[in-house]
C-alpha angles and dihedrals in degrees: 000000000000092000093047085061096036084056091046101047091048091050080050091064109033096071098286106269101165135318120229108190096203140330115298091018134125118279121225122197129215114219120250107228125241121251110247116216120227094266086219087058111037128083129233092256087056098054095042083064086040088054087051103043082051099053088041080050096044087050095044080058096054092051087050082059103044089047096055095042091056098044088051085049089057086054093063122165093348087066107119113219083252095068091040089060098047096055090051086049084049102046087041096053089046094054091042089055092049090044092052098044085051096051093044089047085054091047086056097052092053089053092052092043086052103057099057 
């Protein structure tokens, strides 16, 4: 069990490439988050494939939940607070991330909406 937070928690720490809660588990993988053009630079055609990398990425972050809430949920009662609170870091960083790739898309769209 030691070695399974240590895993996490390292995971965690190494920019989140996926989390695989013990061997023969199931892998959950964290979404890889869209570059977002300069909004005073890009053209409309760059942030309409910017709209669609962020809600593909948005989706790909609701499945990283889901997977990891339903991996904590086959734990059961033999999950360790540890592991609880790894998969609330987790969940929390996801939704932090999404948050933050939303706002920044939006920013880019005000900027392109201000230099006509």
């Amino acid at each position: 069990m030691k070695l399974i937070n240590l895993l996490l928690t390292l995971s965690l720490c190494v920019s989140m490439p996926s989390i695989v809660f013990a061997e023969g588990e199931e892998k959950c993988e964290y979404p890889t988050q869209p570059p977002i053009p300069n909004g005073r630079k890009a053209t409309e055609a760059e942030l309409v494939a910017a709209q669609k990398a962020m809600k593909a990425y948005l989706a790909e972050g609701d499945a990283f939940i889901a997977c990891i809430t339903e991996q904590e949920e086959s734990w059961g009662d033999e999950a360790t607070p540890e592991q609880k609170e790894m998969v609330v870091r987790f969940n929390n960083k996801v939704v932090d991330d999404m948050q933050a790739v939303a706002d920044l898309f939006n920013a880019a769209v005000r900027a392109y909406k201000g230099k006509k």
